[in-house]
C-alpha positions as CSV (number, residue, x, y, z in Angstrom):
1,X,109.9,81.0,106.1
2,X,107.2,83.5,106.7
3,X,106.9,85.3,110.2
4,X,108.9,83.5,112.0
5,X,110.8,86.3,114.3
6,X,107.2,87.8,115.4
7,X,105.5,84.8,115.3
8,X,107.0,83.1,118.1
9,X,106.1,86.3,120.2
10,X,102.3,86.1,118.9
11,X,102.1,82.7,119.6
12,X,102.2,83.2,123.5
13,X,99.5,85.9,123.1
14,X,97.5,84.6,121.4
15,X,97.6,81.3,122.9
16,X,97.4,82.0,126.8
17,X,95.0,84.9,126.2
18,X,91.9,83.2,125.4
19,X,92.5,80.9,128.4
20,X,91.4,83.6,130.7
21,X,88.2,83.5,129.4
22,X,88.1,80.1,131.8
23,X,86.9,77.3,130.5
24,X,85.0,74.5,133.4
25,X,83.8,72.5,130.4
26,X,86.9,70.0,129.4
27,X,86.0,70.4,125.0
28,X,86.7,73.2,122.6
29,X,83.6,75.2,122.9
30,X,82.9,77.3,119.9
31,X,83.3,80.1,122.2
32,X,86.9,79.0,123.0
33,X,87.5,78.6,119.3
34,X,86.5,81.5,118.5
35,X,88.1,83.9,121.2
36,X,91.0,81.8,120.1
37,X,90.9,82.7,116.6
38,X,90.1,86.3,117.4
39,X,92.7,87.2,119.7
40,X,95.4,85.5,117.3
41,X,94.2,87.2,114.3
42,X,94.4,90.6,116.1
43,X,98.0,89.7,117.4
44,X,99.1,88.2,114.3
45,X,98.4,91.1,111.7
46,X,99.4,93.8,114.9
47,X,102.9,91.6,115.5
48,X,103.5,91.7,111.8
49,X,103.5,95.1,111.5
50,X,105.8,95.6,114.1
51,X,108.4,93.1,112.2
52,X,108.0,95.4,109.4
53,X,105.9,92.7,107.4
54,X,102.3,93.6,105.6
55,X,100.0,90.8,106.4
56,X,95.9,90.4,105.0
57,X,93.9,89.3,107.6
58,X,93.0,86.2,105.5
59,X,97.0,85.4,105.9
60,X,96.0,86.0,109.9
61,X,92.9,83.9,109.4
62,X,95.0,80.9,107.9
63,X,97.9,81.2,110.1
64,X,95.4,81.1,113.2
65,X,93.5,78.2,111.8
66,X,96.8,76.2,111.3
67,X,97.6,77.1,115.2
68,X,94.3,76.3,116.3
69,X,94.3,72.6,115.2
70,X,97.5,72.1,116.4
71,X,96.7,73.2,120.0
72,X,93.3,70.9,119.7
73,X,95.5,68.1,118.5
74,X,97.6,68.8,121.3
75,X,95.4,69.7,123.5
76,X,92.1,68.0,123.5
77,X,90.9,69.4,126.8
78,X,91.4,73.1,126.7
79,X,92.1,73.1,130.7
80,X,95.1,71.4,129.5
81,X,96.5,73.8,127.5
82,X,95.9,76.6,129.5
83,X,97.8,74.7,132.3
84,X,100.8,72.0,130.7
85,X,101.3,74.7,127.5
86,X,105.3,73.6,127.5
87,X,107.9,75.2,125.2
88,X,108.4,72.3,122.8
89,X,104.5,72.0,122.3
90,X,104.6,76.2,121.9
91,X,107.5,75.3,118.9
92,X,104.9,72.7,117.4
93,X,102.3,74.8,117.3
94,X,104.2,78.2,115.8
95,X,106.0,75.4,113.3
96,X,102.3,73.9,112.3
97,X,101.3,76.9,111.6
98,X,104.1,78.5,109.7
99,X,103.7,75.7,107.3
100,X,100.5,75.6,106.6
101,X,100.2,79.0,105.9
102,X,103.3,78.9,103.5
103,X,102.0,75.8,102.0
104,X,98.5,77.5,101.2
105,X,97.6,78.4,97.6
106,X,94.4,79.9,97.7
107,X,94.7,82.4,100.8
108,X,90.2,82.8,100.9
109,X,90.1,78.8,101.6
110,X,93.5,78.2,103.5
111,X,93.9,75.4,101.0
């Protein structure tokens, strides 16, 4: 498995950090989505290094697409997530993601 001893640090960054940015409206905003996406890729390829692991930002950008539909499916109302995020759902999320980026074949269209 890929990541997985920094990924379950980067996962609470990146996931309670774009929370902050508050969110009245109860949808995914492209806004959210996208300081979402941001903040994880950032983490993700900083975190990585760290571990001693070289990751491409499009391995970031796959990885953080994986994690971001898992919190939406999760979480449909992101004033949900930024309040009820609970360890188990955390695991689901870093565990969605960690397989769909070692599942993906062609790293430009996370397929």
């Amino acid at each position: 498995m890929l990541y997985i001893l920094g990924m379950k640090k980067l996962i609470i960054i990146f996931i309670v950090f774009p929370f902050f940015i508050s969110c009245n409206n109860a949808k995914w905003t492209p806004l959210l989505k996208n300081n979402y996406m941001r903040s994880c890729i950032i983490n993700f390829i900083d975190l990585s290094e760290k571990a001693g692991n070289k990751s491409t930002n499009q391995q970031a950008r796959c990885y953080c697409i994986f994690s971001l539909e898992k919190t939406i499916e999760l979480y449909p109302n992101p004033n949900e997530a930024d309040e009820n995020l609970s360890a188990a759902d955390l695991q689901l999320i870093v565990d969605a993601a960690i397989v769909g980026l070692n599942n993906v074949k062609d790293l430009n269209t996370c397929l």
